[in-house]
C-alpha positions in Angstrom: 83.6 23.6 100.8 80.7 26.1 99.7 81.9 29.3 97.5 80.0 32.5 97.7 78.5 33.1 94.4 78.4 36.9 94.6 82.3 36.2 94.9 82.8 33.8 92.4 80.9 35.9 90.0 82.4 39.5 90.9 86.4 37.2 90.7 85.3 36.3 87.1 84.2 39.8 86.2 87.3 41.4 87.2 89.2 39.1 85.0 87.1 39.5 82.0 88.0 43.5 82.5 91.5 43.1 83.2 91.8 40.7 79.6 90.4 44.4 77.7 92.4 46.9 79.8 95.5 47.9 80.8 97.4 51.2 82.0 100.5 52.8 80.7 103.0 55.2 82.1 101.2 58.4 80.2 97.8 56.7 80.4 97.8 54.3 84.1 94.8 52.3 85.1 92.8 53.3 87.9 91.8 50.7 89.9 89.2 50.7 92.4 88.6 48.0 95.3 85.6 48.4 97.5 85.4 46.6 101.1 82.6 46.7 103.4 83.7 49.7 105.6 86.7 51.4 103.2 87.3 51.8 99.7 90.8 52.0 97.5 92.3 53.9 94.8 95.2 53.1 93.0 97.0 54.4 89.8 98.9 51.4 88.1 101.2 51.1 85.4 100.8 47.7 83.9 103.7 47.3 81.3 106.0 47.9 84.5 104.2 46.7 87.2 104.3 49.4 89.0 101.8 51.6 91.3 102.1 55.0 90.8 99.8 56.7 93.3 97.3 55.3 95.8 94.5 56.8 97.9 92.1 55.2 100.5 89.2 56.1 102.7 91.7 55.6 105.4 93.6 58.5 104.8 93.7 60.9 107.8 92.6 63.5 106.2 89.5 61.9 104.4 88.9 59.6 107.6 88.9 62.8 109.6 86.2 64.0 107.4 82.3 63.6 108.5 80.1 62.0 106.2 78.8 59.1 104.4 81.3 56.3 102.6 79.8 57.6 99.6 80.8 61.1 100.1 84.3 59.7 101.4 84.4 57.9 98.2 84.1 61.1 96.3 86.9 62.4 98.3 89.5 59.5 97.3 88.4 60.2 93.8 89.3 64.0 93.9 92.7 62.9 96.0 93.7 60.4 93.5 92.8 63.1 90.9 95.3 65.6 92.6 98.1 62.9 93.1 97.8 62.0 89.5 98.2 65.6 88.4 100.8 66.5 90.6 102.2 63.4 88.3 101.2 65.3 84.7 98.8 62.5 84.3 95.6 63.7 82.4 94.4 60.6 81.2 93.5 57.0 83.2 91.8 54.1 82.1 89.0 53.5 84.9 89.1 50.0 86.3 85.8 49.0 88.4 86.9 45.7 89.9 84.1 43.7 89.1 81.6 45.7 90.9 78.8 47.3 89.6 79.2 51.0 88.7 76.9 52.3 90.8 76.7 53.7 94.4 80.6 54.1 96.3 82.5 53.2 92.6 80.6 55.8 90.6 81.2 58.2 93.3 85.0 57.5 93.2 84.9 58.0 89.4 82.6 61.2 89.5 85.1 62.5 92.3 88.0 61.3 89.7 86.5 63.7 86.5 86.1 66.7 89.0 89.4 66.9 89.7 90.2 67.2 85.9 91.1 63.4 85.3 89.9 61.8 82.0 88.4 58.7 81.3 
């Protein structure tokens, strides 16, 4: 059985980050997954286990929205920004996934700081 190396390589990525980082209850991890169509936002607290909040390009009211997945990606960033501070959460430690930060992950983490997370 063949792997995909792009896989392979983006699996062993996201385990060398996840051996440096890891969220709290007053300082969660924000953790970002990009698919091919969609891309997913959550806020994780890793001492518990828990997910605190979570946002996706599925939402109805970002999915109702016209655009690119870029742009939508910007818009989960500002949502998961407003359910963190509905929280009291100022701080997150950003989480990429593996994937380069560039394109649909930077915009989720631009989105993110404009609506007044830090990281």
């Amino acid at each position: 059985m063949r792997t995909n190396a792009k896989l392979v390589r983006r699996q062993k990525l996201r385990y060398a980050i996840r051996k440096k980082i890891s969220g709290t209850a007053q300082k969660p991890r924000l953790s970002v997954f990009r698919s091919n169509t969609d891309i997913y936002a959550q806020l994780i607290d890793d001492v518990n286990g828990v997910t605190i909040a979570a946002a996706s390009s599925k939402d109805k009211d970002i999915k109702a929205q016209p655009g690119t997945k870029t742009e939508k990606s910007k818009a989960v960033g500002k949502a998961i920004a407003l359910k963190a501070s509905e929280l009291g959460l100022a701080g997150v430690v950003f989480d990429r996934g593996g994937n380069l930060y560039h394109g649909r992950v930077k915009a989720v983490a631009e989105g993110a700081r404009e609506g007044g997370l830090q990281f």
